[in-house]
LUMTI-376136 format. One record per residue (C-alpha): residue in one letter; x, y, z. Coordinates in steps of 0.001 Angstrom, whole numbers, padded with zeros to 6 digits, always signed. Example, Ala and Ser with C-alpha at 12.3 -4.5 7.8 and 13.67 -1.06 7.14 Angstrom:
BEGIN
a+012300-004500+007800/s+013670-001060+007140/
//
This chain:
BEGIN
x+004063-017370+009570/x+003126-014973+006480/x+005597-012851+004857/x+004056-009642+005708/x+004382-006460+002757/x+002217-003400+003586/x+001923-000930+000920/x+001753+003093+001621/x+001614+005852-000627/x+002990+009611-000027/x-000465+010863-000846/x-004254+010115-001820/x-004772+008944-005189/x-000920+007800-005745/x-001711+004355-007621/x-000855+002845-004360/x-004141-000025-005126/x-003370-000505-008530/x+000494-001395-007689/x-001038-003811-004757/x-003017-005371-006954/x-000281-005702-009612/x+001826-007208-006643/x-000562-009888-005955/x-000844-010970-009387/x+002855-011783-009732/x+002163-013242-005922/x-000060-015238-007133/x+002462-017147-010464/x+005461-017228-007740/x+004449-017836-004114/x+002089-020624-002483/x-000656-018775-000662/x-000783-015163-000729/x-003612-012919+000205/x-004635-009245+000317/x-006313-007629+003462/x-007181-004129+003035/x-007190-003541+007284/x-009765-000369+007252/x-011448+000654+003633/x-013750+003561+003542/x-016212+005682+000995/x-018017+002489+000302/x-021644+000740+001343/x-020942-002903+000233/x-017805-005093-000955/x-018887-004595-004503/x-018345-000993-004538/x-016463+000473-007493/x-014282+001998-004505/x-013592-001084-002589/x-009823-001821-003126/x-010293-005054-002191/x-013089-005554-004315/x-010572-004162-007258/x-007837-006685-006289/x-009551-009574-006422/x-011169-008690-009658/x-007835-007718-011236/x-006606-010936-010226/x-009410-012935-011207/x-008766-014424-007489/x-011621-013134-005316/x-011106-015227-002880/x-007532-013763-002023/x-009030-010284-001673/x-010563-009335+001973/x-011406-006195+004185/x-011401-006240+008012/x-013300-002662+008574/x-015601-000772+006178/x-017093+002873+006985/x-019663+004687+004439/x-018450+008090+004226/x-015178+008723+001993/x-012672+009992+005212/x-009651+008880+007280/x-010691+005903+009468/x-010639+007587+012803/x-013252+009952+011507/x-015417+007519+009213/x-015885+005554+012376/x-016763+008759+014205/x-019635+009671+011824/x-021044+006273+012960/x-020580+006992+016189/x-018211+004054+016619/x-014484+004003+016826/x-011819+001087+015746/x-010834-001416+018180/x-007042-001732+017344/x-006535-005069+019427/x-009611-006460+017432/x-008085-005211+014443/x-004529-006568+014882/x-006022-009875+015821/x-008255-010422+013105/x-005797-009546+010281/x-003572-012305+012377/x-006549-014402+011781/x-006491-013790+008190/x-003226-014284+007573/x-002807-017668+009416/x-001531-020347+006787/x-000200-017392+004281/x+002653-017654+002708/x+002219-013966+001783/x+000080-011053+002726/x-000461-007557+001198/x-001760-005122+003742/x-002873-001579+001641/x-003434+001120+004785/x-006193+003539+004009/x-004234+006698+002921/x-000514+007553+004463/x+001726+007140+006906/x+000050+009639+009113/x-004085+008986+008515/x-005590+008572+011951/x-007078+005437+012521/x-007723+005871+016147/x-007243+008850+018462/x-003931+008246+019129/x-003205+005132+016868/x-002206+005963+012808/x-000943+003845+009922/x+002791+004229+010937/x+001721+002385+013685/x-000148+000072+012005/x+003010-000637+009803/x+005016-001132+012935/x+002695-003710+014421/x+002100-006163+011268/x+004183-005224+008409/x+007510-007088+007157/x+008424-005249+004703/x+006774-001700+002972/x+006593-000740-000201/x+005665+003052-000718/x+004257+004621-003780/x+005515+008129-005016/x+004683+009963-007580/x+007858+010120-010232/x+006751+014318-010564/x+008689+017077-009584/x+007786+017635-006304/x+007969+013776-004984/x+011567+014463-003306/x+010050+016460-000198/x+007306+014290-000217/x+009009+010731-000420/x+011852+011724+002166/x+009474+013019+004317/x+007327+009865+004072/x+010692+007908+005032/x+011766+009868+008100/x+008197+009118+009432/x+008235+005408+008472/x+011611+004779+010589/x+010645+007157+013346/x+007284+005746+013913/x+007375+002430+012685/x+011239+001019+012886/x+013800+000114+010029/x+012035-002046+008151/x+012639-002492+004696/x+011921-000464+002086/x+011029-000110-001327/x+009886+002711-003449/x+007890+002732-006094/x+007420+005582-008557/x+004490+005824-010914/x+004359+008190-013315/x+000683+009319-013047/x+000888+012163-015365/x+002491+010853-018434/x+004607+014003-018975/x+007466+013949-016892/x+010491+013532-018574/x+012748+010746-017955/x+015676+012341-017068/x+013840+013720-014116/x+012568+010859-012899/x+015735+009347-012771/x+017082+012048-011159/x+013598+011653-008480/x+015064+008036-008106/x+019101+008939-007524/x+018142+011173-004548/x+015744+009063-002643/x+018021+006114-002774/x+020957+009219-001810/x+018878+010689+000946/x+016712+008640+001808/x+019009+005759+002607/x+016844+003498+000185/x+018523+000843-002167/x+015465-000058-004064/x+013885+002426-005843/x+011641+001462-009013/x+009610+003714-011736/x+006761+002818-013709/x+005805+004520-016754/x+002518+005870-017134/x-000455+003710-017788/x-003944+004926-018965/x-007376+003491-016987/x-008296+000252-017281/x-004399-000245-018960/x-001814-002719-016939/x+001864-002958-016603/x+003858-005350-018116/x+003943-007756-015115/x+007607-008202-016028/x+008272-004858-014614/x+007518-006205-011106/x+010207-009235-010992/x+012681-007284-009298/x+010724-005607-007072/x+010117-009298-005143/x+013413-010454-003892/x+013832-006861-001655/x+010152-007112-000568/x+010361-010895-000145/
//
């Protein structure tokens, strides 16, 4: 059975896609048979769109066969109201079952959700819940700002009320470039404090189109693994 890792983020436009696809890569050098399944993507008209995550992943990874979507909607919104504008909705059994599809004869999969914790994919079905039914282990993105305390322990308490105590790590990527180290350290020392978290992580900032050292993400895999 697959190693499940689902990664979150504690807001839109966190990094959380770029981490997932620097995850994959050093899946890729160190496990057998990993694959990414983005479960619902939206904001996109085709698998080649410049905002298809998978799409990105498999690209970044010059693996594009190890990069897959279940769902797409056009319009740019959460899933439960993508779907709506085509006067559809998301069949969460169908869902569930096909990403068990996909991941049959893994050795690892990375499921990216389709904003946070709390983005409706149904009526009355959200990521959490999605977490709780297929993930592992999660790995949450943060931003290292001022300002990512509230939101990161918030993003925890939901996690383990809505989805169990799974494992966690936390990333935090420093999307700015201007916050000094000292505070992100400080970010780190009171989610691991409060937020009952032993692995917490930064990444320095990185321009577009730039990549981390890959190095950076050794010691992220034996907690997430």
């Amino acid at each position: 059975m697959a190693r499940t890792i689902f990664v979150t983020g504690t807001d839109t436009s966190i990094g959380k896609t770029v981490v997932a696809a620097h995850l994959m890569q050093t899946l890729i050098g160190t496990v057998p048979d990993p694959l990414y399944i983005k479960p619902v993507q939206t904001g996109v008209d085709s698998f080649e769109h410049p905002d298809s995550d998978a799409w990105y992943v498999g690209r970044f990874c010059d693996a594009p066969q190890r990069a897959v979507w279940v769902r797409w909607f056009k319009n740019p919104k959460a899933p439960y109201y993508a779907a709506l504008d085509e006067q559809t909705d998301i069949d969460v059994p169908a869902l569930l079952s096909d990403i068990g599809r996909l991941s049959e004869g893994r050795s690892h999969v990375v499921l990216e959700g389709a904003g946070g914790l709390l983005v409706p994919v149904t009526e009355d079905y959200m990521n959490a819940d999605l977490i709780r039914d297929t993930a592992d282990t999660v790995l949450v993105v943060a931003r290292a700002a001022l300002g990512t305390i509230n939101h990161t322990l918030m993003t925890l308490d939901v996690l383990r009320k809505r989805a169990g105590d799974k494992p966690v790590v936390v990333i935090l990527n420093d999307l700015s470039g201007t916050t000094p180290r000292d505070l992100i350290m400080q970010n780190a020392d009171a989610i691991q404090r409060f937020g009952g978290v032993d692995h917490v992580y930064a990444l320095p900032h990185i321009g577009a189109g730039q990549r981390w050292p890959m190095e950076l993400f050794s010691p992220m895999m034996e907690p997430l693994l």
